[in-house]
N, C-alpha and C positions, 0 to 999 in steps of 0.2 A: 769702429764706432760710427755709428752713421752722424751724419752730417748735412744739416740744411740744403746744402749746393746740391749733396748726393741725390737726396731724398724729390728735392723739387725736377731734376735732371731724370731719375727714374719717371716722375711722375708725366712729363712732358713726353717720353716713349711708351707709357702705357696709353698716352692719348690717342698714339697713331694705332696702335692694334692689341685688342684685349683677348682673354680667352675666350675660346667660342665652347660652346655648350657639348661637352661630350664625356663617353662614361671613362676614358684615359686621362688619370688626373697626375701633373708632375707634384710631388711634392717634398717640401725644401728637410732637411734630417741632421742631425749631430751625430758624433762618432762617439756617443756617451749614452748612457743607461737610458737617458729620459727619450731618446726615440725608439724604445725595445717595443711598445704594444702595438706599435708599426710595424714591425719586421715578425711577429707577432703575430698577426692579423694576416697576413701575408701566409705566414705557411700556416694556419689555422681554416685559410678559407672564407675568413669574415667579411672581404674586400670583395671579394668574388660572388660570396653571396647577395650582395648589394647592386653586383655588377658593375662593379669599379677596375678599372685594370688599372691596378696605381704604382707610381715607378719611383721609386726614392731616388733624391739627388742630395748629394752628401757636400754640405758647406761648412765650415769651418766655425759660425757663428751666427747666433739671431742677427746680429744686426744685415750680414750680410744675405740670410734667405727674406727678410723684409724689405732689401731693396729687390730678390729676385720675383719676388711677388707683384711688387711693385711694376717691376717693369713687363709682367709677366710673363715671364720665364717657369714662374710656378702658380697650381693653383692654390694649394694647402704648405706650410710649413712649420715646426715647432720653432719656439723663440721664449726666451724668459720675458714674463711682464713688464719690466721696466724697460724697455728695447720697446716694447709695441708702446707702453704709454708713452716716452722721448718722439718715436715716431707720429704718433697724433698729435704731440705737441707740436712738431714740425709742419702740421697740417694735411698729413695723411690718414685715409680713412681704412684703420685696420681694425676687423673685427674678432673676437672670439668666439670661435666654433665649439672648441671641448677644451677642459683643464689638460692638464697632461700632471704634473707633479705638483706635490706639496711636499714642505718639510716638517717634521714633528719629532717632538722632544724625546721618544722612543725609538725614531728612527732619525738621528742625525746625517745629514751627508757633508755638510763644510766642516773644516774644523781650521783654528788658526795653528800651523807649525812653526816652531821654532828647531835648530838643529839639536839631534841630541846631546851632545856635548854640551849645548847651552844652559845658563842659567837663569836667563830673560826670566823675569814673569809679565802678567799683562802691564803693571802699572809703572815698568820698567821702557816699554815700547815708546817714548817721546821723545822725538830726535832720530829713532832708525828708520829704516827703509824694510817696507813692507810689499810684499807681491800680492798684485790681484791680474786675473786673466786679462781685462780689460777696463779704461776708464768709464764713469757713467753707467754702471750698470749693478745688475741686484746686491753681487758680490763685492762692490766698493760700499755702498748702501747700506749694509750689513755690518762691515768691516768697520764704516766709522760710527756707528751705531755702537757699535760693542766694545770700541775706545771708549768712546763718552762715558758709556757704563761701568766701565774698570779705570775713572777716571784723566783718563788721556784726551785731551785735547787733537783731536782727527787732524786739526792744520799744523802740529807738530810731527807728525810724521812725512815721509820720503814716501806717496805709492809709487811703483814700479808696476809699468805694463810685463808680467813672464806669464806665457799660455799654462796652461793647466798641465801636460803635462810634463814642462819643463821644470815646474816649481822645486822639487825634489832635488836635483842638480841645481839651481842657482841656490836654493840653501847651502849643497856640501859646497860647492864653490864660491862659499862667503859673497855673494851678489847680492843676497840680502839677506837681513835678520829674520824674519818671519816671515808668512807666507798664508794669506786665505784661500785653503787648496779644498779640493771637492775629491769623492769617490771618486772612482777605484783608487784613485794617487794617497790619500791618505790612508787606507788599509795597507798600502804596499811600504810607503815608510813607515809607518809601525812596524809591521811584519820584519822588514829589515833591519831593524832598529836604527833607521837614521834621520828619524826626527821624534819630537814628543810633542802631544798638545797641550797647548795652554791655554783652547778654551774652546769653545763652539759656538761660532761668530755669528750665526742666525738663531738659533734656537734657545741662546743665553741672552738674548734679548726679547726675543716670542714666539711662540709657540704655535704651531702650524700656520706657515706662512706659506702661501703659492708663490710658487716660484719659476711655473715653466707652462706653455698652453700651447694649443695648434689653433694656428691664426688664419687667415686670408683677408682679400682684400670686401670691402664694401661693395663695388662695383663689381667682385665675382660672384658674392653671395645673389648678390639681383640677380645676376643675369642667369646663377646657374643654383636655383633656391634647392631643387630638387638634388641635385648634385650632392650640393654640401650637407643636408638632411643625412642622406646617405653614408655620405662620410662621416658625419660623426656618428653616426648609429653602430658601425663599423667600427669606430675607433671605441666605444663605450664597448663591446662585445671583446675588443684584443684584451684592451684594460682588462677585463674579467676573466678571460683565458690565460694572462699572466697567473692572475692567483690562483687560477682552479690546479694550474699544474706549473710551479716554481720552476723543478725542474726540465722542462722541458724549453722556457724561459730563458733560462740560464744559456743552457744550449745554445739559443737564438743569437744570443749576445757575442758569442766568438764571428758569429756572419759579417756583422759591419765594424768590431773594434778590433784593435791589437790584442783582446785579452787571449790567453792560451783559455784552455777548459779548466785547467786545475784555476786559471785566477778566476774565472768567470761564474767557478762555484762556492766562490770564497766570499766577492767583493758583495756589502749588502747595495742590493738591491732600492732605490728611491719608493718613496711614498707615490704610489700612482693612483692619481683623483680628477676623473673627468670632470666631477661638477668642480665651480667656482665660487663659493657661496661669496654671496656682492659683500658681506659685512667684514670680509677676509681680505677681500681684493679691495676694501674700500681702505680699511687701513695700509694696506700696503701704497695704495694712490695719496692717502695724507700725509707719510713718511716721504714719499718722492717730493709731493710737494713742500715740503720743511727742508728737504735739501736744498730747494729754490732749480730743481730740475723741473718742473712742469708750473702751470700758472694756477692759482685762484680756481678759474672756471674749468680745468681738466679733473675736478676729483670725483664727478661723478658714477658709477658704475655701469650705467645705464648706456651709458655712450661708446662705452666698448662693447656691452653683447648684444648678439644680432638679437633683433626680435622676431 
């Protein structure tokens, strides 16, 4: 989770030396679907045509390719919206370049599990312990969100930090009762029969929600406008290369994750939407701000995309 101290500490190393203007751009990746129109673009040629030689660096989490940005380590990185809005809250200036994912009620990706042997239902969940990847972020967001709606009381429950994909194991190993697990992991406990859901923790509350963008900093958009032009023009071409050809897509996906090819033509696929329509992302910033995560004067939309 990023953190003030972190965040201001980054921000005092990007002061001594920033990125300087060139067509080799580091950029920050997850080991999960929503960096696919990258890897994507990559053997499609889209990047090249722009003449970008762009080099993925594979982190573990938005919070932490937003501090590599930061410190400049990178120039481009994906990260879920709530991570980049927490971080302007902290008073850093991250902008949005291109959407990367949304979720929609025909293509769900979260789902809340329970073990299959369980008999929990949602309005059963008050008093357990529930897994989310991390605190402060879309997936707790979400999660209490969809208590409230299935009447649970969000400060009755226990979250537990377990990454994504350990959730599956700390359910069989009774670690905890439920679990807000995302793709591939919830295709594979169904598949195996060792969880069931009992609901869909984003999408049974609204309906096509952004959930994931390729970001950089303020200070690299300036200095390097043509660059990042570039780059998103590249990255709206992968985007469109994903759909023209699935299969080939798919493919792509065994490059940077654990999946084999039999899972990787199994698991669906996320909603991928470069644009960000502000009235989508606007609710999404008045829901953060009602969690009392961002202030008052953070909910405008305007303030996150470049112009």
């Amino acid at each position: 989770m990023l953190t003030r101290r972190t965040l201001l500490l980054a921000g005092a190393l990007a002061a001594s030396g920033c990125t300087g203007r060139s067509s080799t751009v580091r950029v920050g990746v997850l080991p999960i679907s929503e960096s696919l129109p990258l890897y994507v673009g990559l053997q499609s040629g889209a990047f090249e045509r722009e003449g970008l030689a762009v080099e993925p660096v594979m982190l573990d989490g938005g919070a932490r390719i937003l501090e590599a940005m930061t410190s400049g380590d990178l120039a481009f990185g994906v990260s879920n919206y709530v991570s980049l809005m927490l971080a302007r809250e902290a008073g850093l200036d991250f902008k949005l370049v291109s959407g990367a994912t949304a979720e929609t009620s025909d293509n769900p990706q979260h789902a809340m599990l329970v073990r299959a042997d369980s008999t929990l239902t949602p309005q059963q969940l008050s008093g357990k312990r529930i897994a989310v990847n991390t605190r402060r972020n879309i997936n707790e967001l979400y999660v209490s969100a969809w208590l409230t709606s299935v009447g649970v009381d969000p400060s009755s429950v226990a979250l537990v930090e377990v990454p994504f994909p350990r959730m599956l194991t700390a359910l069989q190993s009774n670690s905890v009762d439920a679990a807000g697990a995302i793709e591939p992991f919830v295709t594979f406990g169904l598949r195996e029969n060792l969880v069931r859901a009992i609901g869909r923790h984003v999408v049974d509350v609204e309906n096509n929600v952004p959930i994931t963008g390729w970001m950089t900093t303020g200070n690299y958009a300036q200095r390097n406008g043509d660059v990042v032009n570039r780059f998103r023009r590249a990255l709206q071409q992968a985007a469109a290369d994903v759909g023209a050809d699935e299969e080939r897509a798919r493919a792509a996906l065994t490059t940077f994750t654990s999946l084999s090819a039999t899972d990787a033509a199994a698991v669906p696929l996320p909603t991928f939407n470069t644009a960000t329509p502000p009235e989508q992302f606007g609710s999404l910033l008045e829901r953060v701000r009602r969690a009392g995560w961002i202030s008052e004067g953070a909910t405008d939309p305007a303030n996150y995309l470049l112009r």
